[in-house]
C-alpha positions in Angstrom: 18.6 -62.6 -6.8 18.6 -63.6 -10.3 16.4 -65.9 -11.8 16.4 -69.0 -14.1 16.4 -67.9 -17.8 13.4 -69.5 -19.2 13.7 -72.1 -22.2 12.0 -68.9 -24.6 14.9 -66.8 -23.1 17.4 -69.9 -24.3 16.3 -69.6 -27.7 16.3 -66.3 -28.0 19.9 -66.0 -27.0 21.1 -69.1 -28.9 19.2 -67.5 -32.1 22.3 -65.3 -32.4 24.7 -67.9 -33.3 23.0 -68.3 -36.7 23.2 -64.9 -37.7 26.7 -64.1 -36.7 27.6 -67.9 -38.1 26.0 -67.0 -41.0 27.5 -63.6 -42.0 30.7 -64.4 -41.6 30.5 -67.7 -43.2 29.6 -66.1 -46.3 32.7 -63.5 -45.5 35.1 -66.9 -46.0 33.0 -68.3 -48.9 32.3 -65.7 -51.4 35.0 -62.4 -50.4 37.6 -64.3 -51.9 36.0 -64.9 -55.4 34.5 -61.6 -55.4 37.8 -59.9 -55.1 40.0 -62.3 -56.7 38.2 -64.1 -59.7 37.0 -62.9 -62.7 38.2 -61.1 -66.0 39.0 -57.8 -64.3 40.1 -58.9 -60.5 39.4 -56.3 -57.7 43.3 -57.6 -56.0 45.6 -59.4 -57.0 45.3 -63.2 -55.0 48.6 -62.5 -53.2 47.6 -58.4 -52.0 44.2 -60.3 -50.7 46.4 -63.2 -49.1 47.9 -60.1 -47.0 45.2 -58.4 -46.1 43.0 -61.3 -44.9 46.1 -62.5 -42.6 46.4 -58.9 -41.2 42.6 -58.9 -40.3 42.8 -62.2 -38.3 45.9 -60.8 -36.5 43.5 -57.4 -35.8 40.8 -60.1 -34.5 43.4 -62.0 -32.6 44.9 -59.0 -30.6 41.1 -57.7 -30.3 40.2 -60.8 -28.7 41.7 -60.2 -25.4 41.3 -56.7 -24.8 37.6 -56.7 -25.5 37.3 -59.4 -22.9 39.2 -57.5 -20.5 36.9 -54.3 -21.8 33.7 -56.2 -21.3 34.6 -58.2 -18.2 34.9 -54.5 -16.2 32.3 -52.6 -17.9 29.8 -51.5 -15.5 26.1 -50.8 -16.9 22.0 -50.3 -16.0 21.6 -53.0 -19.4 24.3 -55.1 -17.6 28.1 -55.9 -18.8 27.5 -58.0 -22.3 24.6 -56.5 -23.4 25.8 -52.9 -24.4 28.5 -54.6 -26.4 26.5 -56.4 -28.2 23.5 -53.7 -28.5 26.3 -50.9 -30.0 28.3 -53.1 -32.0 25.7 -55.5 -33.7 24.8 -53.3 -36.1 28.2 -51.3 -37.3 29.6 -55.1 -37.6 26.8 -55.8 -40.3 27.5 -52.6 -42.2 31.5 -53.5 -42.3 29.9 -56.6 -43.6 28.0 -54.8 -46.2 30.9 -52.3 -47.2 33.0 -55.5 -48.3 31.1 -55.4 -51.6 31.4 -52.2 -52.6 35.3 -51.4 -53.5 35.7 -48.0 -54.6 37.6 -49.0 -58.1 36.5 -51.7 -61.1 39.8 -53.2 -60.5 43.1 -53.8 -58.7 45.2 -51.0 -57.5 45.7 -49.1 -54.1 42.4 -47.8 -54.0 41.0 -51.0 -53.7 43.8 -52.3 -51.7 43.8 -49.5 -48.9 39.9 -49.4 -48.7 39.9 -53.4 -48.0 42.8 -53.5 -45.3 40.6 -50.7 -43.8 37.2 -52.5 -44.1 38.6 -56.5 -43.2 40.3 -54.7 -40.0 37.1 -52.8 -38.8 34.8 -56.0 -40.1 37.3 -58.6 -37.9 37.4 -56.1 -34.9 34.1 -55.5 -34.9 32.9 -59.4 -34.9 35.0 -59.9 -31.7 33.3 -56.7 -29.9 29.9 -58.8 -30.3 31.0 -62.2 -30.3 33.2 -62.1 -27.5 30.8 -60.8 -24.8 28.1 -63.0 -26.8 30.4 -66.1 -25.7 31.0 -64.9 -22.3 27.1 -64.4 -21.4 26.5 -67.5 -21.8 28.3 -69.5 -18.9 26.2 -66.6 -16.8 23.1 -67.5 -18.1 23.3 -71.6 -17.2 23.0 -72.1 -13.9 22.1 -76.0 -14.0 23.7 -78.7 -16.0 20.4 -78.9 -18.1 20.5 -75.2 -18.7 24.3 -75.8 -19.9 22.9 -78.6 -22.4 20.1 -76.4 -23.3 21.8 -74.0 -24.4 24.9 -76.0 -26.1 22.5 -77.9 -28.0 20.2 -74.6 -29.2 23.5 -73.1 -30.0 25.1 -75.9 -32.3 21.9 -75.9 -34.2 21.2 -72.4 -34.6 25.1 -72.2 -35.8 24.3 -75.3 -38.3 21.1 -73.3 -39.3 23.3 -70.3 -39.9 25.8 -71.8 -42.1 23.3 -74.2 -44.1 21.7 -70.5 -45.2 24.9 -69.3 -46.0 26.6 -72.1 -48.0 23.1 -73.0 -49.6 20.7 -69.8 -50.3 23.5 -67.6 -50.9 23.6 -69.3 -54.2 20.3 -69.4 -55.1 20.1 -65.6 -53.8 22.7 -64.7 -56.3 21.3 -66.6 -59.7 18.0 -64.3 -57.8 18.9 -61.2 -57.2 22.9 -60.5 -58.0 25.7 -60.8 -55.5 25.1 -57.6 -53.7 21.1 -58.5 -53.6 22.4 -61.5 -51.7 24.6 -59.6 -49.6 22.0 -56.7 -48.1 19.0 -59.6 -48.6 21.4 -61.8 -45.7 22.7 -59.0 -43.9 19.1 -57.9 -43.1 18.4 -61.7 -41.9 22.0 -61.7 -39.7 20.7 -58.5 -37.9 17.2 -59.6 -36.9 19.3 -62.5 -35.3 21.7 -61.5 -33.6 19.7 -58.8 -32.1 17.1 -61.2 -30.5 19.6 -61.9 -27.4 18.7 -58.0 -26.3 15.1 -59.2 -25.6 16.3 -61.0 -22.9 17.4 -58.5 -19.8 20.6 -59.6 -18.7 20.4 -58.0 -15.2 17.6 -60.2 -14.5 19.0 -64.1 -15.6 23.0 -63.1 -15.3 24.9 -61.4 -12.0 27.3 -58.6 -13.1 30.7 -59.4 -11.1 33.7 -57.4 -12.7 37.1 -59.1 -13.3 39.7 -59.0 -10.5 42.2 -59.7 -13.1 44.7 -57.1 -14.8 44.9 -58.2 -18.7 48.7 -59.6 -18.3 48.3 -61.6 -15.3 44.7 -63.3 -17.1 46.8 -64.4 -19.7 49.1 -65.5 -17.8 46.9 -67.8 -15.8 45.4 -69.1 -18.9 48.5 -70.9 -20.3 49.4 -72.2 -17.7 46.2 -74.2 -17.4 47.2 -77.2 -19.9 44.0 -78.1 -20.7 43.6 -74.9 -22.7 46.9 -74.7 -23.9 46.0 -78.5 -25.6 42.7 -77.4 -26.8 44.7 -74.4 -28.5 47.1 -76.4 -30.1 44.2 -78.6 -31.1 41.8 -75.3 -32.6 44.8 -73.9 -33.6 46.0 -76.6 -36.3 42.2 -77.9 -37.1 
């Protein structure tokens, strides 16, 4: 029998949301400009048009066969929480690596080592944030758990991206772009590994998925209340 996960447990896990939120909110704000602007541009805007498009089509493919991955993962830490133990910290380092191109300016160098580094970085966000999202429908087992944690969530995410669209600058004029980078990297970690001090066997029960990968997608569109959220998300 599992139990109730306690309101310390609640922040703990909703703690998370500002550190992924936060890394890759600075990913969309400053990756861009880093490459792109400037005297001497790392890429050409068009070559970093392509690449970014190719990594969200890595993180869209990656989305549903990591679920599928975590949903039949058996484990003693429990089904989520190896995910998110392995993958938390590789996913900061790709974050890391994005400032650090090999060459001083555009040229295949640069433009192989970032299609490498935006694919690992966007595949390696949905191996933690998926099974991150999925935990948490197993962890609320009464409508005031659900609001607990929805609420702790939304303001840890608001948290998260007020650091990132706020200090980042001020870490900058501070410490240089990379000083920013490493100085919010180490902040993203300590978050987003807080959810592991919560045992997942004990507040979550560990049923595997009875569905192939085909037939879940399948039954997924043809609920139409997703398929009008999607549109909805999609075009936002």
């Amino acid at each position: 029998m599992t139990k109730r996960l306690p309101m310390y447990g609640k922040v703990l896990y909703s703690a998370s949301s500002a550190g992924w939120g936060m890394l890759d909110r600075l990913m969309v704000t400053w990756l861009m400009f880093y490459y792109v602007e400037g005297a001497r541009p790392l890429l050409l805007p068009a070559v970093f048009g392509a690449i970014m498009v190719f990594g969200r089509v890595v993180d869209a493919v990656a989305d549903p066969l990591v679920a599928l991955w975590s949903d039949n993962f058996r484990g003693r830490l429990g089904r989520r929480t190896p995910f998110l133990m392995v993958s938390g910290v590789v996913y900061v380092l790709a974050f890391v690596a994005l400032s650090y191109p090999p060459a001083p300016a555009h040229g295949l160098l640069n433009t192989g080592y970032l299609l490498a580094i935006i694919s690992a970085y966007f595949f390696l966000f949905t191996v933690y944030v998926a099974p991150y999202l999925d935990l948490m429908p197993k962890l609320d087992r009464t409508a005031r758990d659900r609001l607990d944690l929805a609420t702790l969530r939304a303001v840890f995410s608001l948290l998260g991206v007020a650091a990132a669209l706020v200090g980042s600058g001020q870490l900058i004029r501070l410490l240089d772009l990379r000083g920013m980078v490493w100085s919010m990297a180490v902040a993203g970690l300590v978050l987003m590994y807080l959810p592991l001090l919560v045992r997942e066997k004990d507040y979550a029960e560990a049923k595997p998925a009875s569905l192939g990968l085909r037939k879940a997608v399948a039954t997924t569109f043809r609920n139409r209340a997703f398929r009008i959220y999607l549109a909805g998300n999609t075009t936002f």
